[in-house]
C-alpha positions, 0 to 999 in steps of 0.5 A, spaced: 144 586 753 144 591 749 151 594 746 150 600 749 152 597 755 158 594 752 161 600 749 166 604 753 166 599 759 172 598 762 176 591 761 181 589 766 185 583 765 184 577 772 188 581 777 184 587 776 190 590 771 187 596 766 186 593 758 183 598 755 176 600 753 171 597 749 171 600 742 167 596 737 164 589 738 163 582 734 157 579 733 156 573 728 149 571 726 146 564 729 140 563 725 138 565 718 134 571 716 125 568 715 121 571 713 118 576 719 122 573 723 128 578 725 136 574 725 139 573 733 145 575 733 151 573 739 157 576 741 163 573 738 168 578 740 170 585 744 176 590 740 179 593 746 183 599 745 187 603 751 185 609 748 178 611 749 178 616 743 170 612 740 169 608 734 174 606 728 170 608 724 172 601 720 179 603 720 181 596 722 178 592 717 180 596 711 187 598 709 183 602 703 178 605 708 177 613 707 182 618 706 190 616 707 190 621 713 185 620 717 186 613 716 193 614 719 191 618 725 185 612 727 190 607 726 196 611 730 191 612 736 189 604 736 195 602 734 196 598 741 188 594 740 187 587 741 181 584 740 177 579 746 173 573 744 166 573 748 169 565 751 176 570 754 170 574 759 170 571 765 165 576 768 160 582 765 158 587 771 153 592 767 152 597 774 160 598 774 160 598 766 167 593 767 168 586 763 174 582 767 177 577 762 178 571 765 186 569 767 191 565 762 187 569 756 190 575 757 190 578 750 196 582 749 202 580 748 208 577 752 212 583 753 206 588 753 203 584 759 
């Protein structure tokens, strides 16, 4: 898998209702980093936003991230993102770009789903 593939890809909850799209991924590191030998790494999670506006640029980690302004603007448009655990995503279709999130691991809120 490539992260391109995720990037941008439609996510829906079990019913097939829209959750946003992929913004940013996750990953966790599995082994250490050797000598001539390249770490693996492992989806660990998807940030899901209902805008498709691209990255967060970090805005989400930071509360001291860049200009105060542009950090306002980034934060206002993904004010509604959610973050996915990789172990929530019931299937991956690559050819139609769409991750379903498998039923009772629905990420929003109660009163939002």
């Amino acid at each position: 898998m490539r992260l391109s593939e995720l990037l941008g890809a439609d996510v829906v909850d079990a019913a097939g209702g829209p959750l946003g799209r992929v913004t940013d991924v996750r990953l966790a590191q599995t082994g250490p980093v050797g000598t001539g030998v390249l770490a693996q790494f492992v989806v660990e999670s998807l940030l899901v936003s209902p805008r498709n506006t691209g990255s967060l640029f970090g805005y989400e980690r930071r509360h001291d991230q860049g200009p105060a302004l542009l950090r306002a603007v980034v934060r206002a448009l993904h004010r509604n993102a959610v973050t996915v655990p990789w172990d929530a995503v019931a299937e991956w279709d690559v050819v139609r770009r769409r991750v379903t999130v498998a039923r009772g691991h629905d990420p929003r809120p109660p009163e939002a789903a």
